[in-house]
N, C-alpha and C positions, 0 to 999 in steps of 0.2 A: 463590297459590304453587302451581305442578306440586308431581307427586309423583314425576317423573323425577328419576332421582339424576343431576349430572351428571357429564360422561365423566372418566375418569382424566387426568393428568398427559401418561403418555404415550403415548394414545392416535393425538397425531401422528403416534406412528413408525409404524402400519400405515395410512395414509392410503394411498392408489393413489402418491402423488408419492413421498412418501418411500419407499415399496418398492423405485419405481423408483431413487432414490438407492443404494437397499441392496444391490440386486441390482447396477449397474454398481458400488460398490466392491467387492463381494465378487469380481468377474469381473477387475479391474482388479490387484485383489490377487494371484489368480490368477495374471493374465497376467503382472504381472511378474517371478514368483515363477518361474514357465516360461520366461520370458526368461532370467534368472538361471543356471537348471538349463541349458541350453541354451548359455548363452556356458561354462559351464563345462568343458562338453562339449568345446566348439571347443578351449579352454585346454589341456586333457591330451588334444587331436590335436597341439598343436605351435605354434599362435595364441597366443602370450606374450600381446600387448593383450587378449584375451577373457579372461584373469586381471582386470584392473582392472571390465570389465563384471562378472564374475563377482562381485563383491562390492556393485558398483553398486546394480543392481537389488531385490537383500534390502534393502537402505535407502531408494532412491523406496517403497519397499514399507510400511518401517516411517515416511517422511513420509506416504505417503497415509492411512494407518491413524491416523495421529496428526487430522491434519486431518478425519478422517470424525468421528473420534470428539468433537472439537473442535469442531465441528460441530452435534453431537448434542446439545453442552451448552449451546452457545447457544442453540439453540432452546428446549431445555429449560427455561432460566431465562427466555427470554421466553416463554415459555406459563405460568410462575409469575406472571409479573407482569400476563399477561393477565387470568389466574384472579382474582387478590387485584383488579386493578380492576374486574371483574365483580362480586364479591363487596362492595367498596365500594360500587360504583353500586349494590346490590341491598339494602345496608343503608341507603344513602342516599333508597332509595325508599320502604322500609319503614315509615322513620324516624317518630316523630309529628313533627308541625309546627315545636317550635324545636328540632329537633334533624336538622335537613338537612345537608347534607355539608357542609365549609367552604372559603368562595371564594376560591378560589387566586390574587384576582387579574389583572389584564391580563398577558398572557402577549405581547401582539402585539410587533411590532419596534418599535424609536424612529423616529420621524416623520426624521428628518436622523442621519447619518454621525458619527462621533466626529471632534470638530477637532482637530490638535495643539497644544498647547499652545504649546509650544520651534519656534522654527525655526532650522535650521542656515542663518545668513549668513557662508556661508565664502567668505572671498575666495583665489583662487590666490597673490594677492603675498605672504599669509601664509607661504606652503609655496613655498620656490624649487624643490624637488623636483617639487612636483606642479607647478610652474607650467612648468618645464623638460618635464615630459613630455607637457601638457597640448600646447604648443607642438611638439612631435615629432608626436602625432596629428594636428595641424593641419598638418603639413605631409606627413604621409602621405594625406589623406584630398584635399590640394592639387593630388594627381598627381605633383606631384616625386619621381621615381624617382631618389635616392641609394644608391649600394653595392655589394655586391664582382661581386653574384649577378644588375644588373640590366646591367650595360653601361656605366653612365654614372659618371664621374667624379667624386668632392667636388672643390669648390672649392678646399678648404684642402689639396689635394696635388698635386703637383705630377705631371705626364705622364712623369716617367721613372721607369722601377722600381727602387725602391731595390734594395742589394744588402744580404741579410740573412745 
């Protein structure tokens, strides 16, 4: 066993990566905060719409902030759960001989797909609705161009326009 104590919890957060995270929200934050001040500005020159900006922007402001921070805590908890498995494996190692970690078991996938059980044997003659519109696709999908909007004629009216 080292006599290295190990790192903090949240030690992530000054990694080089996450700095960089820290610094583009902190600027992001910033910018939109300036965007905000700046439609406001246009607002009381006379620009009615830069009223709605002008309140916009403070709120992507308080989404981004929400999300970094949201963020933060996921990680957070999985660096918990990193530690506690480190710490497992490290008592698991330690362990005397009948007292090894315990086998979790085959974890792999199932060799074959779930079957259904149920199959739907729907027939259309059940449903004259659906069989009626079943029967309307089939003849859209036909070619046959029936209707007000194509040119061509139903069968079942007659060539003269009625008078309504």
């Amino acid at each position: 066993m080292t006599s290295a104590n190990p790192r903090p919890r949240w030690w992530f957060l000054i990694t080089p990566r996450w700095l960089a995270w820290h610094a583009f929200a902190v600027l992001a934050a910033w910018g939109m905060l300036w965007l905000g001040d700046w439609q406001f500005h246009r607002a009381e020159g006379g620009n009615a719409l830069s009223w709605a900006y002008t309140f916009e922007w403070p709120i992507f402001t308080i989404f981004g902030v929400v999300f970094w921070a949201k963020t933060i805590a996921d990680e957070w908890k999985a660096a918990a759960r990193r530690a506690e498995a480190a710490r497992a494996e490290a008592l698991a190692a330690n362990a005397p001989g009948g007292l090894a970690a315990p086998d979790r078991g085959d974890l792999s996938l199932p060799a074959t797909a779930h079957v259904a059980t149920v199959t739907d044997d729907f027939d259309d003659e059940d449903d004259p609705e659906l069989a009626a519109y079943n029967a309307y696709l089939t003849r859209l999908s036909s070619g046959q161009r029936v209707g007000r909007f194509t040119g061509a004629i139903r069968p079942d009216r007659s060539t003269q326009p009625s008078a309504r």
